[in-house]
C-alpha positions in Angstrom: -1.2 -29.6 -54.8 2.5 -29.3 -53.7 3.3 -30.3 -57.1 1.6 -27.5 -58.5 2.8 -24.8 -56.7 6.1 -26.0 -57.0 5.9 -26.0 -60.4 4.4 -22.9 -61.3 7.8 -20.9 -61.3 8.6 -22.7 -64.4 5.7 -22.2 -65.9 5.8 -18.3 -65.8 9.4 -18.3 -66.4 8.1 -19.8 -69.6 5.7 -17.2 -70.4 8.3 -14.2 -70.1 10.1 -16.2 -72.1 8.3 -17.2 -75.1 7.2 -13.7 -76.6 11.1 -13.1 -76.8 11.6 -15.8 -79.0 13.3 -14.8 -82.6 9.7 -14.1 -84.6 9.9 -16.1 -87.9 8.2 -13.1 -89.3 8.5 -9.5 -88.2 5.9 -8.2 -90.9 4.3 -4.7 -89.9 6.1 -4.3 -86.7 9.3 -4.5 -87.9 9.3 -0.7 -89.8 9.3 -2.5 -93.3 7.1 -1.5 -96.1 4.4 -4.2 -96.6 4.4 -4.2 -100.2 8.0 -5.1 -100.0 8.4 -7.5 -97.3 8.8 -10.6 -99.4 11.5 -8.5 -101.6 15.2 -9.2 -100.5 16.7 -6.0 -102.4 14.2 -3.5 -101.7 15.6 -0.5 -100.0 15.9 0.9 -96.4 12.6 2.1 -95.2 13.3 5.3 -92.6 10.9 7.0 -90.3 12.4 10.6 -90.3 11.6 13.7 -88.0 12.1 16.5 -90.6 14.1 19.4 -89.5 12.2 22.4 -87.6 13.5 26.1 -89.2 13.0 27.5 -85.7 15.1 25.0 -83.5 18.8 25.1 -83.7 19.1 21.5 -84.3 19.2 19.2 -87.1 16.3 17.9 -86.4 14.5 16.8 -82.6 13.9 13.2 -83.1 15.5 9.7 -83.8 15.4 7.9 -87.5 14.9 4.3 -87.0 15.3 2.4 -90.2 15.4 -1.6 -91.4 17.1 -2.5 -94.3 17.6 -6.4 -96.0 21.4 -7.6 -96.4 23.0 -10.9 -97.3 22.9 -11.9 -93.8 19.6 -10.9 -92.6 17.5 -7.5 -91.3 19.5 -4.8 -90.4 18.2 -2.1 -87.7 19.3 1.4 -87.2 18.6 4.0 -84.4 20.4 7.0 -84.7 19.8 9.9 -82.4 20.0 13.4 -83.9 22.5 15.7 -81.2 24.0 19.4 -81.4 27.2 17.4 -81.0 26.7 14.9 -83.8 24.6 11.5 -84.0 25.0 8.5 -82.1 24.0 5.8 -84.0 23.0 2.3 -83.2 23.0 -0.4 -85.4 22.3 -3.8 -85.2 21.3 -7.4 -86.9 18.3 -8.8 -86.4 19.9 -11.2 -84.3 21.7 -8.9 -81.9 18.3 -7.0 -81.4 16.5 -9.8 -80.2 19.8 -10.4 -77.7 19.2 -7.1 -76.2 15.8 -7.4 -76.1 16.0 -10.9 -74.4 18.8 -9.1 -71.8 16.5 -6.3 -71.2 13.6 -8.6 -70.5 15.9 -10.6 -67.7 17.8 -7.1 -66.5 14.0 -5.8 -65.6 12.7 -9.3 -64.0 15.9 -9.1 -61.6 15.7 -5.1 -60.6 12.1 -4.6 -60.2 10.9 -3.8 -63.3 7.7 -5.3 -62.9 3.8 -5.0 -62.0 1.5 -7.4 -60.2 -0.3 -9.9 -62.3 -3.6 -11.2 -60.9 -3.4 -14.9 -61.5 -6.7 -17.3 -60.1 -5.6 -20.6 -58.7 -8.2 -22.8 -57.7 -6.7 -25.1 -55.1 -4.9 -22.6 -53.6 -6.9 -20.6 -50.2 -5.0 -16.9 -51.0 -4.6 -15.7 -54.3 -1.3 -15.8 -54.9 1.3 -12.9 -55.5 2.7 -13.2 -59.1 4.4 -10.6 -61.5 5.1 -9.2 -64.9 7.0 -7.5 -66.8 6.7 -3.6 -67.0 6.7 -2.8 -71.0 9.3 -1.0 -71.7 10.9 0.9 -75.1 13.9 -0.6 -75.9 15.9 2.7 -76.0 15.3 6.0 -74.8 12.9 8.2 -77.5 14.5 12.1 -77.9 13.0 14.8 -76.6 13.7 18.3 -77.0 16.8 19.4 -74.2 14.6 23.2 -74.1 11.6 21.5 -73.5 12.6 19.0 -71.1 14.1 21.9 -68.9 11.0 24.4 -69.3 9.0 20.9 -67.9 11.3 20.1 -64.8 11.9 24.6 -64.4 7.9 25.1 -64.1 7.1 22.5 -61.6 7.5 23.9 -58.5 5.1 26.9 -59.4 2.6 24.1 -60.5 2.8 22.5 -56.9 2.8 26.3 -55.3 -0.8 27.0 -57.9 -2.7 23.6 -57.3 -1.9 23.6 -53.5 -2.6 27.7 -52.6 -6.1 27.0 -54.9 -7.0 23.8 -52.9 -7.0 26.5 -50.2 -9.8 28.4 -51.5 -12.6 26.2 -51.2 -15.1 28.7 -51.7 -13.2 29.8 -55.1 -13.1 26.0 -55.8 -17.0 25.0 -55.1 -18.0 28.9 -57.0 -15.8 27.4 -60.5 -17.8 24.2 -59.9 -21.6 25.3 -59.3 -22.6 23.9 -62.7 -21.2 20.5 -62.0 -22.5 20.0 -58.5 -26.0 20.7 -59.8 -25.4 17.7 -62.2 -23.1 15.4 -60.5 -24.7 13.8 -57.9 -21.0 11.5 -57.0 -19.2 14.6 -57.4 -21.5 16.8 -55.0 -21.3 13.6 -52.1 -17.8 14.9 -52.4 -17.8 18.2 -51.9 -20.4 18.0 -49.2 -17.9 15.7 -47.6 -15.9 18.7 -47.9 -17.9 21.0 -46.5 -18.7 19.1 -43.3 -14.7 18.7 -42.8 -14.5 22.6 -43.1 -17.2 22.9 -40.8 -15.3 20.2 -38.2 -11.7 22.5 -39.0 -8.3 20.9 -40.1 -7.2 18.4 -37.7 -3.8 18.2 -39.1 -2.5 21.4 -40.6 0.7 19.9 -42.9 -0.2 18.4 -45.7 2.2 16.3 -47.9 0.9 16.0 -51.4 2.8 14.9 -54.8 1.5 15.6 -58.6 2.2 15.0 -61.7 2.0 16.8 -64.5 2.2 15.2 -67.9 3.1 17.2 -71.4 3.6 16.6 -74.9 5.4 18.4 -77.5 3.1 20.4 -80.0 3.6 21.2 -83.5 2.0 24.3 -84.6 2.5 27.0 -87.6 3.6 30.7 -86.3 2.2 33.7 -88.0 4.6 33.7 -90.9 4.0 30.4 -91.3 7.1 28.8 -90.2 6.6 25.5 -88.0 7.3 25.3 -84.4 7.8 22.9 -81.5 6.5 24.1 -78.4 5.6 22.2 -74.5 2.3 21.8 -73.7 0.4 20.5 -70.9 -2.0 17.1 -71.2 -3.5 17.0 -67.7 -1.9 17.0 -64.4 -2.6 14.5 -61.4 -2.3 14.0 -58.4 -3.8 11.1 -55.7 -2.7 7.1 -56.7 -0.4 8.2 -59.4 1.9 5.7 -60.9 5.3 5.7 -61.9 7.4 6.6 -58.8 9.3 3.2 -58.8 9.3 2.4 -62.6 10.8 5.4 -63.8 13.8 5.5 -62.5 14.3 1.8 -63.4 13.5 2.5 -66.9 16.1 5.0 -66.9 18.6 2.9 -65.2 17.6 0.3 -67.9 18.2 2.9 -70.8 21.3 4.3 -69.6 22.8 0.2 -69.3 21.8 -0.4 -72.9 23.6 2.6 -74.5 26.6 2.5 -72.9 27.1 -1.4 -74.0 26.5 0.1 -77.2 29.2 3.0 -77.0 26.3 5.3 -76.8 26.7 8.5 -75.2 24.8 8.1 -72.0 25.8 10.6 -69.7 23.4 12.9 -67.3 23.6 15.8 -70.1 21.6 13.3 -72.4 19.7 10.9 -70.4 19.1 13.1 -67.2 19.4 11.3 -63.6 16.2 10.4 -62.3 15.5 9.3 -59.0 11.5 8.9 -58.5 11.1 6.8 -55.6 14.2 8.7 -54.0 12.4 11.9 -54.1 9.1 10.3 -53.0 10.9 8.4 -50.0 12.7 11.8 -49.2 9.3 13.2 -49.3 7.5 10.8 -46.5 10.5 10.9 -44.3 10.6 14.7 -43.8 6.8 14.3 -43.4 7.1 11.9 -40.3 9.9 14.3 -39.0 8.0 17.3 -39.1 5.1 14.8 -37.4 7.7 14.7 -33.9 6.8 10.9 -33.0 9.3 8.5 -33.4 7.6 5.7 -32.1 4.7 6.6 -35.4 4.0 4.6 -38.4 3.8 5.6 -42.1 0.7 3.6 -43.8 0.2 2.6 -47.5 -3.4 2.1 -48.0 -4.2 -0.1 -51.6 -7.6 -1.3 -53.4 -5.9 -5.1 -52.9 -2.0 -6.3 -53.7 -2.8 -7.0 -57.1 -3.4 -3.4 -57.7 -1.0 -2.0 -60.3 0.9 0.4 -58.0 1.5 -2.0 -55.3 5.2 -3.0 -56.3 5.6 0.5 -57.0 5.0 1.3 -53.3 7.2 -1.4 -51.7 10.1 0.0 -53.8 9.5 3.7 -52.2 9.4 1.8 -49.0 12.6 0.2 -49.6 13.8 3.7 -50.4 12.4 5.6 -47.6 13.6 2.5 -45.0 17.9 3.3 -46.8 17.0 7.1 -45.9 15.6 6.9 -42.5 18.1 4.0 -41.6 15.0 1.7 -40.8 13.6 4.3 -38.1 10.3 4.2 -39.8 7.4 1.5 -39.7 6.2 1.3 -42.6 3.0 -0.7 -42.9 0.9 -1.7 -46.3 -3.0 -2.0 -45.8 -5.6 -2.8 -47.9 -9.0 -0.3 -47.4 -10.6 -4.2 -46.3 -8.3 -4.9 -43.8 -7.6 -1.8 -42.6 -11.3 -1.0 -41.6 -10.3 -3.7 -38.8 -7.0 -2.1 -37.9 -7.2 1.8 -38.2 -9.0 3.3 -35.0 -9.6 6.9 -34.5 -8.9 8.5 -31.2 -12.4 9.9 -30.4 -9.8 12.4 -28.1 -7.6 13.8 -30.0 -8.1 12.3 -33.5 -5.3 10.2 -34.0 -5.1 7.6 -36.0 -4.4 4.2 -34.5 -3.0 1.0 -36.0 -3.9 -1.9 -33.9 -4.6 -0.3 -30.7 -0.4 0.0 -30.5 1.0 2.6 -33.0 0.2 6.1 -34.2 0.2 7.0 -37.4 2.6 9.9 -38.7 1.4 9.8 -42.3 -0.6 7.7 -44.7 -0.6 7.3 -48.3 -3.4 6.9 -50.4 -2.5 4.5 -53.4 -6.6 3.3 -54.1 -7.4 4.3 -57.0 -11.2 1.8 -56.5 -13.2 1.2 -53.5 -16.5 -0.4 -52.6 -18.4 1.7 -50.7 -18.3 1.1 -47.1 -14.3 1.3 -47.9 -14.6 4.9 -49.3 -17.1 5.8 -46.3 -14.5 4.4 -43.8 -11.3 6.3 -46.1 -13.3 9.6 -45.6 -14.5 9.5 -42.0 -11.8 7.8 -40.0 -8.4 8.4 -42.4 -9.5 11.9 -43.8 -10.6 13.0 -40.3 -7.5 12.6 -38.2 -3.8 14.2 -37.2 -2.1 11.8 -39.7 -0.2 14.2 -42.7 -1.8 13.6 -46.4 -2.7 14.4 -49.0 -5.0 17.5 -48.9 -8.8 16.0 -49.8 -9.3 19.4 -51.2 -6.9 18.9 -54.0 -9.8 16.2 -55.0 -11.4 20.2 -56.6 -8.6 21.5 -57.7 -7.8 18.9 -59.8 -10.4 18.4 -62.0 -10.5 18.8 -66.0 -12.7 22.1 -65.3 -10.2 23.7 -62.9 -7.8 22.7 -65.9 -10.3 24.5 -68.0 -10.4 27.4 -65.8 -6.6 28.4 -65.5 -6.4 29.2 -68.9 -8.8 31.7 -68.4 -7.2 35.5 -67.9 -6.5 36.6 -64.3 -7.2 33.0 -62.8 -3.6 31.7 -62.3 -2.7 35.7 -61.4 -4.8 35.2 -58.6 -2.5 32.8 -57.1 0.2 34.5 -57.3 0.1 38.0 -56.2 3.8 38.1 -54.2 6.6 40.4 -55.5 8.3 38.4 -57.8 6.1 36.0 -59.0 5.4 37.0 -62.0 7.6 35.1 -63.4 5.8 31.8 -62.2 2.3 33.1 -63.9 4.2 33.6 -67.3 5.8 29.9 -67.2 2.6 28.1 -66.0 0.5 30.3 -68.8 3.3 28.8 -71.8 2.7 25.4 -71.1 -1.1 25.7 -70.8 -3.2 24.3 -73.6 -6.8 25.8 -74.8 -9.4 24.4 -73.5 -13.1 25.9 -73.4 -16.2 25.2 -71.4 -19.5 23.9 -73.6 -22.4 24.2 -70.1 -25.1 25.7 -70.1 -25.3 29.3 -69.9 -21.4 29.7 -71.1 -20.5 32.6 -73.4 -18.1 30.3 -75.0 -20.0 27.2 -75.8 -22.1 27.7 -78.8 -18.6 29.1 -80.7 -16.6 26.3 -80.0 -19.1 23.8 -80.9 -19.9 25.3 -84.2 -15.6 24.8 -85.0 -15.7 21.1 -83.0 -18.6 20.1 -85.5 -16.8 21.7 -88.4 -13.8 19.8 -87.4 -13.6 17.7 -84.4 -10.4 16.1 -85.4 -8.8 19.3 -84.1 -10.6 18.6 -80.5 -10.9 16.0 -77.9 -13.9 16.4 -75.1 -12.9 15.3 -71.5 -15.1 14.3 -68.5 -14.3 16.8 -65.6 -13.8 14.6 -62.6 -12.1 11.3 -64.2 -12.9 8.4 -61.9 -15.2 10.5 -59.8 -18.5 7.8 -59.8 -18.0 7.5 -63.9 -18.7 4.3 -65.9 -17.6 4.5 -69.2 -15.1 6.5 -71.6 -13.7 9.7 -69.6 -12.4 10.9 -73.2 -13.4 11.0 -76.6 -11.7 11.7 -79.9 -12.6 12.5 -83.7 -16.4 11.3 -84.7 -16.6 10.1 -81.1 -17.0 13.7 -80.1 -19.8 14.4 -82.4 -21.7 11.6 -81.2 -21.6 12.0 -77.8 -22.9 15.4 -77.9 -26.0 14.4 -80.2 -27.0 11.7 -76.7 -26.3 14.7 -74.4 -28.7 17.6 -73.0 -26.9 21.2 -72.8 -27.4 20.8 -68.7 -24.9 17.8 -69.1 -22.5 19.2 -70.8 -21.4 20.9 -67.9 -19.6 17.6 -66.9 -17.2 18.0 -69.8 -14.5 20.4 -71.4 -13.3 20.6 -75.1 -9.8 20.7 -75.6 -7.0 21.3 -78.4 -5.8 17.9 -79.7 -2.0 18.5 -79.5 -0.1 17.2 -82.9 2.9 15.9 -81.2 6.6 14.9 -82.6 6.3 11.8 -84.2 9.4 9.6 -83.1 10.9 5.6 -83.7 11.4 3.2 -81.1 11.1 -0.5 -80.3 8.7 -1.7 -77.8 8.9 -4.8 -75.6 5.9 -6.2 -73.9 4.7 -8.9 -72.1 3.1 -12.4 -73.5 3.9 -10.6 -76.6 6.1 -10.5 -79.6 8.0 -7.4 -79.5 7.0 -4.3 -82.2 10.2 -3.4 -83.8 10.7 0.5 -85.2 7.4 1.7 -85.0 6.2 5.3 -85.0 5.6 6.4 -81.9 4.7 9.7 -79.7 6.3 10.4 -76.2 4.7 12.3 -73.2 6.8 13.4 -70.3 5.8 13.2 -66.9 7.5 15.6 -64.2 6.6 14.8 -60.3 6.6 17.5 -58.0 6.3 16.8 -54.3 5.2 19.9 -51.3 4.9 19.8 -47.7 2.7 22.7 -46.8 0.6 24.2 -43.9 -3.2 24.4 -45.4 -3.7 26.9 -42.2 -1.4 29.6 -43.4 0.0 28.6 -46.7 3.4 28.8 -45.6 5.7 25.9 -47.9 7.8 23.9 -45.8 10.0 22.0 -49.0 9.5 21.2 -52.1 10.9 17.8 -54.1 11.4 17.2 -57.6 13.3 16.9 -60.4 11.7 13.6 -61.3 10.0 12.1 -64.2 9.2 9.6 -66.2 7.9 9.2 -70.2 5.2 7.1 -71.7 5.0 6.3 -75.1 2.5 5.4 -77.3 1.8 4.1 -80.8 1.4 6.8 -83.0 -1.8 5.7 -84.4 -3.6 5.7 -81.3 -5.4 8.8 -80.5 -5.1 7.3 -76.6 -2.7 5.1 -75.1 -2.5 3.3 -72.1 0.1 0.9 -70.1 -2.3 -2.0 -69.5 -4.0 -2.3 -72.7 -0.9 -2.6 -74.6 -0.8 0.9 -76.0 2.0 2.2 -74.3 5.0 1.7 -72.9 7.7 3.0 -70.0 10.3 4.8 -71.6 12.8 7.5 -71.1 13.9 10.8 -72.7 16.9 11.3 -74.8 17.7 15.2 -74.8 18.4 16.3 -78.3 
């Protein structure tokens, strides 16, 4: 048994290592032509972003090419800039070197994700980790629509957190969905019975995240155009606040061994888990007890954002000079641990501490656990997240903003206007398809015609679903001959954004790497507010963080876990 344990370092050592070995055969993957992969002489292959007429650069991508010479592949990355290219280019042997360095820079600085791993003989399962796939370099990304992304996310935190205000606003835009839903209308009850009881704890502390893509599109005189638009934004257990600014860190490293231009004016800083850490620590200031604890509540350690979490602990512990504790529960165990004061609703952590603020990073939970989240977490003085953001961030409030007059009613101030006009540019069309909508039958006679052009979306993603939350293409068509017109109220229809199709290398774990592959980048910007849900005053903001994931071109979804995507990085061109 000792034997086994001791030895099963090497074994995983061995397991990062092997899909880094020099492939005998990069086929596909490698950016080559197919029909001339056995063909020593044939010529250069390159993925290119064409030049836009309306952007005042050369072009707003990367060409990635591969090309045979007397000593092997040759590989070539050459970013586009207003101030010239930067070109990378490297053997085939020298790419799997800085592949191989990557791989061991991100096992020794965190760049990693828990990896459930059964051992028979062993009483606990056991804590192991992966490697976090990664793009090799960073993939460009227009500088405009980079800045318009970080420059509209504090009205998008002042918009979803004044709405999650207005309950009555919130369960009025949902009425169709409550009489269909029965999980989503347990939840909004739930709501209603905490209005009912009044806010315990006025602050709030909630973070989002709102992810874009660019879109190509075709102005009036038909000249082409690159413009920002929104996918979804979300908020609760999202991920990415301790990856991102390691895949940064990662990025910047590589070019600079490279000669690469890596400065902040091309690969902005980015300090996720700083501004998250900054974020909790003002929190448990504006609480007033020193002697209170900061909790991190998971589904179990082997959930994905569990690393994550540490690393924003290990940040918030360097701000706060270790003031804080800082304690990680799991829902099961803390059912045994968390208490509340039948008094004055604290919350207590093992009859001994209070708790300041807790942080829901769940994203499953049986039952009782949810029951127990809701009636002893959600009902006390510890600062969270607002519950009521649970309505104001579904696909139909998404749905709903784009309408005329609905973001206006947030924003009423003098000198806001502004705000209203940059939320409105990044919004994409969407339409409702319930029962009883003016819109519906128009917009299903075009997604029939052409549902390539479309993808449908379930309104509350992980709210009591089984099954796909999104559907694409044919997919569409389908689903809506199996549906009655009362249950289409649980969906939206949405423009499928035709995105900038870029070149990058991925790296992944207990996998060969794909070399030069077409691929499509969405940014992610986080936004952090600590508010008063009483009066609506703002008491900071945090932000300028993100993070990009990128995805294989030739999936219509990606995803980090099922090997579609990767952690990447912009590169502002």
């Amino acid at each position: 048994m000792k034997a086994f344990i001791f030895l099963l370092p090497i074994f995983f050592a061995l397991c990062f290592a092997s899909p880094l070995e020099k492939p005998t055969k990069l086929e596909k993957c490698s950016g080559e032509n197919p029909s001339n992969a056995k063909n020593p002489k044939s010529k250069a292959v390159e993925f290119k972003i064409e030049a836009l007429a309306t952007h005042p650069l050369a072009a707003i991508g990367a060409i990635g090419a591969s090309s045979d010479t007397k000593n092997g592949k040759k590989f070539t990355f050459n970013y586009i800039t207003e101030n010239g290219n930067q070109k990378i280019e490297l053997d085939e042997q020298l790419l799997m070197d800085h592949i191989r360095d990557g791989t061991d820079w991100a096992l020794t600085n965190g760049l990693i994700m828990p990896w459930k791993f059964s051992c028979p003989f062993c009483h606990e399962k056991l804590n192991m980790a992966q490697l976090v796939p990664f793009s090799l370099f960073p993939s460009p990304f227009p500088r405009e629509l980079f800045q318009q992304a970080m420059d509209v996310q504090k009205a998008l935190n002042l918009l979803y957190f004044r709405a999650a205000r207005d309950f009555g606003f919130l369960k009025e835009m949902h009425r169709d969905e409550l009489k269909t839903n029965p999980s989503f209308k347990e939840q909004v009850d739930f709501l209603e019975s905490m209005n009912r009881d009044g806010i315990r704890q006025p602050l709030t502390l909630f973070c989002q995240r709102a992810d874009y893509m660019t879109h190509e599109s075709f102005a009036e005189n038909n000249v082409k155009k690159v413009e920002l638009k929104q996918v979804e934004v979300n908020t609760g257990p999202i991920g990415g606040f301790g990856t991102s600014s390691r895949v940064t860190a990662l990025h910047r490293r590589f070019l600079t061994m490279l000669g690469v231009d890596a400065s902040p004016s091309v690969v902005p800083e980015n300090f996720t888990d700083t501004m998250m850490g900054q974020a909790l620590y003002r929190a448990w200031l504006q609480f007033g007890d020193r002697e209170a604890a900061i909790i991190f509540l998971h589904s179990s350690r082997q959930d994905p954002r569990f690393i994550e979490s540490r690393q924003v602990q290990h940040e918030l512990e360097r701000i706060s000079k270790g003031q804080i504790k800082c304690i990680f529960l799991t829902l099961s165990k803390a059912i045994n641990r968390l208490k509340l004061d039948p008094n004055n609703f604290s919350l207590i952590l093992d009859d001994k501490f209070v708790v300041a603020v807790a942080l829901h990073r769940y994203s499953s939970a049986t039952r009782a656990e949810l029951m127990f989240s809701r009636e002893i977490v959600r009902r006390s003085t510890a600062i969270q997240g607002t519950y009521f953001l649970l309505m104001a961030h579904t696909k139909r409030m998404q749905q709903i903003f784009t309408k005329s007059g609905v973001v206006e009613r947030f924003f009423g101030a003098p000198g806001e206007a502004q705000m209203v006009t940059a939320i409105r540019n990044v919004l994409t069309k969407s339409w409702s398809i319930g029962q009883g909508d003016e819109e519906a039958d128009e917009i299903l006679r075009k997604v029939k015609m052409n549902s390539e052009r479309y993808v449908m979306k379930w309104n509350e993603c992980g709210a009591g679903r089984r099954g796909p939350d999104i559907f694409f293409g044919a997919d569409i068509l389908r689903k809506l001959d199996n549906m009655t017109s009362a249950e289409r109220n649980n969906f939206i229809i949405m423009e499928k954004l035709r995105p900038t199709v870029v070149n990058n290398h991925f790296v992944r774990p207990d996998t060969k790497p794909l070399l030069n592959v077409e691929v499509t980048p969405e940014l992610g910007v986080f936004g952090c507010l600590l508010g008063n849900m009483v009066d609506g005053t703002v008491l900071q903001h945090f932000g300028n963080a993100s993070q990009m994931k990128t995805k294989l071109a030739s999936e219509d979804e990606g995803g980090i876990w099922n090997g579609k995507s990767v952690y990447d990085s912009p590169y502002l061109v």
